[in-house]
Biopython code that builds the backbone (N, CA, C, O; Angstrom):
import numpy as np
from Bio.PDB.StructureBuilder import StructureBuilder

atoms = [
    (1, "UNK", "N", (2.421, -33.141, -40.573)),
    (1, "UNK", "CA", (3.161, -33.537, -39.382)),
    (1, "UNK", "C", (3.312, -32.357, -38.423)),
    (1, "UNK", "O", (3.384, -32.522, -37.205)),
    (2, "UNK", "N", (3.357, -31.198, -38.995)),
    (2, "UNK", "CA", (3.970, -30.368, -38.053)),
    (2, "UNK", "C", (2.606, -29.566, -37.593)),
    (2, "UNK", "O", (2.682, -28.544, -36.911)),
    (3, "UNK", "N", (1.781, -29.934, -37.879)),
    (3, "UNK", "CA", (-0.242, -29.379, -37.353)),
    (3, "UNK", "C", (-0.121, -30.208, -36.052)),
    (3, "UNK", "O", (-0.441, -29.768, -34.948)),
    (4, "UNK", "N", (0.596, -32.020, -36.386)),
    (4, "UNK", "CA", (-0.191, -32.558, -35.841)),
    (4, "UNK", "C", (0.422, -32.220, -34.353)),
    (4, "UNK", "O", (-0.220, -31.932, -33.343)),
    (5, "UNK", "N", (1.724, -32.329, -34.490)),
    (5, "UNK", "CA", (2.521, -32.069, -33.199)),
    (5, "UNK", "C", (2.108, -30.198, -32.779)),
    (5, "UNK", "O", (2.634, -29.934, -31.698)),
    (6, "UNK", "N", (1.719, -29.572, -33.078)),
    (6, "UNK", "CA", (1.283, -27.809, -32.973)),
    (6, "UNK", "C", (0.205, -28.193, -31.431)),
    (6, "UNK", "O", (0.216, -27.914, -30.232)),
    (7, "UNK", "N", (-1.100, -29.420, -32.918)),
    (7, "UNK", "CA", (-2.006, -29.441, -31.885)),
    (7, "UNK", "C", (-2.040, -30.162, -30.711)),
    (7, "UNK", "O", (-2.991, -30.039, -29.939)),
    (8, "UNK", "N", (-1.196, -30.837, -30.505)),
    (8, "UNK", "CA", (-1.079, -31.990, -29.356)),
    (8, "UNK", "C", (-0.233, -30.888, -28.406)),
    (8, "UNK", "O", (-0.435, -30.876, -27.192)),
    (9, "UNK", "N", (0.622, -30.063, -28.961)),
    (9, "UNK", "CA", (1.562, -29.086, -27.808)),
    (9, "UNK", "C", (0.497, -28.263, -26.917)),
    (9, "UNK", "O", (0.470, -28.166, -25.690)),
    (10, "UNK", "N", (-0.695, -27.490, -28.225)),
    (10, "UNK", "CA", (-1.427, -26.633, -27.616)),
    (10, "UNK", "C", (-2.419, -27.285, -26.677)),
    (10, "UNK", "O", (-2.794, -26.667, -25.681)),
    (11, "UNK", "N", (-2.927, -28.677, -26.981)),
    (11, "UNK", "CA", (-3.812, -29.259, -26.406)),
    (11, "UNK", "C", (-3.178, -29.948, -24.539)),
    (11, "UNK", "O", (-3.844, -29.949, -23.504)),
    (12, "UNK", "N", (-1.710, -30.449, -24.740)),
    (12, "UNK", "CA", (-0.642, -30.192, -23.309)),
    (12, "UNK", "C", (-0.462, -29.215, -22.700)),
    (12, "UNK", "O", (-0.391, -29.188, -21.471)),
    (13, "UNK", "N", (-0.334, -28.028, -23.601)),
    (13, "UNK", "CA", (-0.742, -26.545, -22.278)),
    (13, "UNK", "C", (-2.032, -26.186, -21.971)),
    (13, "UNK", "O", (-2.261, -25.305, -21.142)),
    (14, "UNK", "N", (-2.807, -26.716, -22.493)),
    (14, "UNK", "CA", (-3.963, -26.175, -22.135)),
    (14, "UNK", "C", (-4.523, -27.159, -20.830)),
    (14, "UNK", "O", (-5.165, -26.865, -19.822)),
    (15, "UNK", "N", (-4.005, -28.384, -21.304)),
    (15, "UNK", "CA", (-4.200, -29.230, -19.953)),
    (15, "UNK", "C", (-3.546, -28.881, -18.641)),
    (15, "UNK", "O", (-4.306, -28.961, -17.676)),
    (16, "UNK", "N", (-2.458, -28.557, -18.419)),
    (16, "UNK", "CA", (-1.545, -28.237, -18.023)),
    (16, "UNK", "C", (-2.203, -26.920, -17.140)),
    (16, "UNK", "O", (-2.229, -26.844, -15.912)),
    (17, "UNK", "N", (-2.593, -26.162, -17.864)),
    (17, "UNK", "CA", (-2.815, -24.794, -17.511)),
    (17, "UNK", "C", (-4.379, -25.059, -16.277)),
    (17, "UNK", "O", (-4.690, -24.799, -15.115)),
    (18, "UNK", "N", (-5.025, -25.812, -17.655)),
    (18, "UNK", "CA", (-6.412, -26.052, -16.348)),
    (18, "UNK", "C", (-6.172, -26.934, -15.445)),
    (18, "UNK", "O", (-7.061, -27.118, -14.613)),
    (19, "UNK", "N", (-5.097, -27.613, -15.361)),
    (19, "UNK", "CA", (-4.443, -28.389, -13.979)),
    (19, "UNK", "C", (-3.704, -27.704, -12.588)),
    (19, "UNK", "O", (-3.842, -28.138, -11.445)),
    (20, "UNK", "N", (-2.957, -26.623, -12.959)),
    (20, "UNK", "CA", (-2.521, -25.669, -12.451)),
    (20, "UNK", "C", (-3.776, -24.667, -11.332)),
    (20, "UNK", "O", (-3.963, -24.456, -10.134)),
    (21, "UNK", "N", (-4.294, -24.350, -12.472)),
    (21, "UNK", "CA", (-5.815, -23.828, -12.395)),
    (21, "UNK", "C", (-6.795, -23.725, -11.152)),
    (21, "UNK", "O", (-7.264, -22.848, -10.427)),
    (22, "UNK", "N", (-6.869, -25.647, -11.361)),
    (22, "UNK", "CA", (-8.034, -26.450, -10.568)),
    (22, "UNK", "C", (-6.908, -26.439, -8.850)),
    (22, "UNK", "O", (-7.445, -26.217, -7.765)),
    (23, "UNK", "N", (-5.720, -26.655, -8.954)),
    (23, "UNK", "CA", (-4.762, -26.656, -8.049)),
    (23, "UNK", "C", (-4.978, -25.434, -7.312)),
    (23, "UNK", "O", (-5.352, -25.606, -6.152)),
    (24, "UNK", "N", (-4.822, -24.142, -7.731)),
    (24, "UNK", "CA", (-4.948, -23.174, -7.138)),
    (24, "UNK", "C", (-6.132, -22.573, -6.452)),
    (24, "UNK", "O", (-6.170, -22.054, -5.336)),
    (25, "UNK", "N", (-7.371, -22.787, -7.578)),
    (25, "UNK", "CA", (-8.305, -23.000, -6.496)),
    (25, "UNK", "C", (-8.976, -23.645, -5.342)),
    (25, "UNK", "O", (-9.647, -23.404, -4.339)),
    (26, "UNK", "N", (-8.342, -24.748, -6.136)),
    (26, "UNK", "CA", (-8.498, -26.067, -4.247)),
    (26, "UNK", "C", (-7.742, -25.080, -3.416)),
    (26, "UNK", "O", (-8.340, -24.126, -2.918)),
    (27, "UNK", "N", (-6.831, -25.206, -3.291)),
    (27, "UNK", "CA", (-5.464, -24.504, -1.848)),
    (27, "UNK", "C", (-6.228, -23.456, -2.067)),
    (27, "UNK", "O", (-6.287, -24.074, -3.130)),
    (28, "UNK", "N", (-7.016, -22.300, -2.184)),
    (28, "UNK", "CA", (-7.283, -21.364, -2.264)),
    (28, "UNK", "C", (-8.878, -21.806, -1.464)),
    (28, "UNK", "O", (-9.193, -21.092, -0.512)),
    (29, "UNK", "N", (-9.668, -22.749, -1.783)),
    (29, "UNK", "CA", (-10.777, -23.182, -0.668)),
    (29, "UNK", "C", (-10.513, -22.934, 0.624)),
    (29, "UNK", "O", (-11.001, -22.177, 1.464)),
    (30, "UNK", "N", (-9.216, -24.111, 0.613)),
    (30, "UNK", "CA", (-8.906, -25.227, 1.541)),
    (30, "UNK", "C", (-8.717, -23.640, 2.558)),
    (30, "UNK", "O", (-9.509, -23.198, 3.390)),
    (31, "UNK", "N", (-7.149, -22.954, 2.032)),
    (31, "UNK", "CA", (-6.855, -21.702, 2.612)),
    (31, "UNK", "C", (-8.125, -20.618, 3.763)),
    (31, "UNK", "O", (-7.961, -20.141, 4.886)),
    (32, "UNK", "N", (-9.473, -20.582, 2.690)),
    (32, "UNK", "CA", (-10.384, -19.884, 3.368)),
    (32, "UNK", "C", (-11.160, -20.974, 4.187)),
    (32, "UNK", "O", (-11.554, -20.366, 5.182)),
    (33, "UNK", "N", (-11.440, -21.846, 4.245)),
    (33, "UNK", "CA", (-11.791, -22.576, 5.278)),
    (33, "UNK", "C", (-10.895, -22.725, 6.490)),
    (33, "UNK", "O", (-11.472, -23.333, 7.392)),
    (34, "UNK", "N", (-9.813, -22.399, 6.748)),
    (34, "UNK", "CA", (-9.191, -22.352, 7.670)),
    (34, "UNK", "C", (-8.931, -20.981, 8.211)),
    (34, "UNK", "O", (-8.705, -20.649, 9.375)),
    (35, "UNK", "N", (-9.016, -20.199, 7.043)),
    (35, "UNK", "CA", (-8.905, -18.471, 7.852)),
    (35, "UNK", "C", (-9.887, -18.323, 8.530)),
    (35, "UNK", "O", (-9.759, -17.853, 9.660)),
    (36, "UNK", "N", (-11.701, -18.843, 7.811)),
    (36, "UNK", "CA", (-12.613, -19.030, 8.213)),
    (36, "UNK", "C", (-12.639, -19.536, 9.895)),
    (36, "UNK", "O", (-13.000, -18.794, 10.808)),
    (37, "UNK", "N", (-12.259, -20.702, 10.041)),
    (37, "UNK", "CA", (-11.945, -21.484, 11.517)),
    (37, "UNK", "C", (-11.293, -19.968, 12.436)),
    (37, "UNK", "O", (-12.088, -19.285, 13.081)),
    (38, "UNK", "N", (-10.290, -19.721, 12.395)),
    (38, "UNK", "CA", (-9.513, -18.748, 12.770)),
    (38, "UNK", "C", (-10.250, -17.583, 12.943)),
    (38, "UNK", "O", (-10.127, -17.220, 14.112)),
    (39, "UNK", "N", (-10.766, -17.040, 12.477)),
    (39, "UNK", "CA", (-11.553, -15.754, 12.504)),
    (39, "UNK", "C", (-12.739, -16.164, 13.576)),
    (39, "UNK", "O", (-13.030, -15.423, 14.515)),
    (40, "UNK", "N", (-13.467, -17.576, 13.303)),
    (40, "UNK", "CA", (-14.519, -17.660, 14.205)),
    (40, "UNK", "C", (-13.812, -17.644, 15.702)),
    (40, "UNK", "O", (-14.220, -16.907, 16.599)),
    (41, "UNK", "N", (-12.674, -18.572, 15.856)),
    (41, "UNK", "CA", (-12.154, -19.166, 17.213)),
    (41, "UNK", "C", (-11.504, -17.184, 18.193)),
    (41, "UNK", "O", (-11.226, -17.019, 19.381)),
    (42, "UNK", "N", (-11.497, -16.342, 17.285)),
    (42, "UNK", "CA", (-10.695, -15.473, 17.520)),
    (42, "UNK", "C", (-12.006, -14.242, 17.847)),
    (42, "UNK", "O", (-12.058, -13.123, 18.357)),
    (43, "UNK", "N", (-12.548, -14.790, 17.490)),
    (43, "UNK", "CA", (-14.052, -13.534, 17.685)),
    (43, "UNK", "C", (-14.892, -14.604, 18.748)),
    (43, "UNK", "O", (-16.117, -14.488, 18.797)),
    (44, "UNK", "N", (-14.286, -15.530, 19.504)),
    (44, "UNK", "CA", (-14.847, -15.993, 20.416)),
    (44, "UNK", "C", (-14.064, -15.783, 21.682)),
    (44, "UNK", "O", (-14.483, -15.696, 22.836)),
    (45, "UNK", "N", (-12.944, -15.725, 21.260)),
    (45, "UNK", "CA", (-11.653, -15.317, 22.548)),
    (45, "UNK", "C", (-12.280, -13.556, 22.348)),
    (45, "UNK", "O", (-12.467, -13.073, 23.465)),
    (46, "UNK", "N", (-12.596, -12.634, 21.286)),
    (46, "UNK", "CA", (-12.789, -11.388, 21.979)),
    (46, "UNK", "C", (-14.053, -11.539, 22.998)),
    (46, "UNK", "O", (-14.009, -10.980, 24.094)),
    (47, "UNK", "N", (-15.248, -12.362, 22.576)),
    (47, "UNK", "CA", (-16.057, -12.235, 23.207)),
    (47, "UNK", "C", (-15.546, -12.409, 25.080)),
    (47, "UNK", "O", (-15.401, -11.583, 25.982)),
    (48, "UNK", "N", (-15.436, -13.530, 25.019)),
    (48, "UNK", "CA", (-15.085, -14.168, 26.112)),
    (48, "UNK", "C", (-14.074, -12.756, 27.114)),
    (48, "UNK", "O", (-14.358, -12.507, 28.285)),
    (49, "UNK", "N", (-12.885, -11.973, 26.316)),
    (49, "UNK", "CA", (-12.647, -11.143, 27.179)),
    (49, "UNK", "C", (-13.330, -9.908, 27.596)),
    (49, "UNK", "O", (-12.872, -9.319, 28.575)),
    (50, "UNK", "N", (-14.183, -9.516, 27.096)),
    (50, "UNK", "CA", (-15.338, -8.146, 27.439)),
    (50, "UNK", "C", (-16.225, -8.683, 28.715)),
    (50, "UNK", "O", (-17.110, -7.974, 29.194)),
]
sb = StructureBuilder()
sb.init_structure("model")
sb.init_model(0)
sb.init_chain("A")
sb.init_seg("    ")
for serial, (resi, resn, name, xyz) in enumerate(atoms, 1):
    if name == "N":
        sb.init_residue(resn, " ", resi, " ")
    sb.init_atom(name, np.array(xyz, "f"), 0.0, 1.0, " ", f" {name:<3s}", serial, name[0])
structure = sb.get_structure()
Protein backbone atom coordinates (compact mmCIF):
# COMPACT_ATOMS: atom_id res chain seq x y z
CA UNK A 1 0.00 0.00 0.00
CA UNK A 2 2.40 2.43 0.90
CA UNK A 3 4.70 1.79 -2.77
CA UNK A 4 1.51 2.17 -4.21
CA UNK A 5 0.55 5.64 -2.94
CA UNK A 6 4.87 6.68 -3.03
CA UNK A 7 4.37 5.93 -6.75
CA UNK A 8 1.27 7.71 -7.73
CA UNK A 9 2.73 10.93 -5.42
CA UNK A 10 6.02 10.74 -7.45
CA UNK A 11 4.27 10.13 -10.70
CA UNK A 12 1.76 13.73 -9.61
CA UNK A 13 4.97 15.71 -9.23
CA UNK A 14 6.44 14.76 -11.96
CA UNK A 15 3.36 15.66 -13.92
CA UNK A 16 2.99 18.64 -12.25
CA UNK A 17 6.52 19.66 -12.70
CA UNK A 18 6.47 18.98 -16.62
CA UNK A 19 3.22 21.07 -16.59
CA UNK A 20 4.77 23.95 -14.93
CA UNK A 21 7.64 23.35 -17.32
CA UNK A 22 5.72 23.34 -20.70
CA UNK A 23 3.93 26.69 -19.08
CA UNK A 24 7.05 28.48 -18.76
CA UNK A 25 8.31 27.86 -21.88
CA UNK A 26 5.18 28.83 -23.83
CA UNK A 27 5.13 32.53 -21.91
CA UNK A 28 8.74 32.45 -22.49
CA UNK A 29 8.05 32.01 -26.66
CA UNK A 30 5.14 34.02 -26.56
CA UNK A 31 7.46 36.79 -24.39
CA UNK A 32 10.27 36.71 -27.29
CA UNK A 33 7.98 37.05 -30.04
CA UNK A 34 6.86 40.17 -28.82
CA UNK A 35 10.29 41.62 -27.67
CA UNK A 36 11.04 40.40 -31.15
CA UNK A 37 8.00 42.80 -32.68
CA UNK A 38 9.43 45.63 -30.47
CA UNK A 39 12.96 45.55 -31.34
CA UNK A 40 11.99 45.37 -35.12
CA UNK A 41 9.25 48.43 -34.83
CA UNK A 42 12.07 50.36 -32.78
CA UNK A 43 15.03 49.86 -35.23
CA UNK A 44 12.60 51.22 -37.76
CA UNK A 45 11.72 54.47 -35.81
CA UNK A 46 15.83 54.75 -35.53
CA UNK A 47 16.02 54.36 -39.10
CA UNK A 48 13.41 56.69 -40.05
CA UNK A 49 15.13 59.44 -37.67
CA UNK A 50 18.81 59.59 -39.34
Amino acid sequence: MTKTVLIVAAAAVFLVYGFVLWCCIKVGAESEKEYMKLAEKRGKEQQCDK
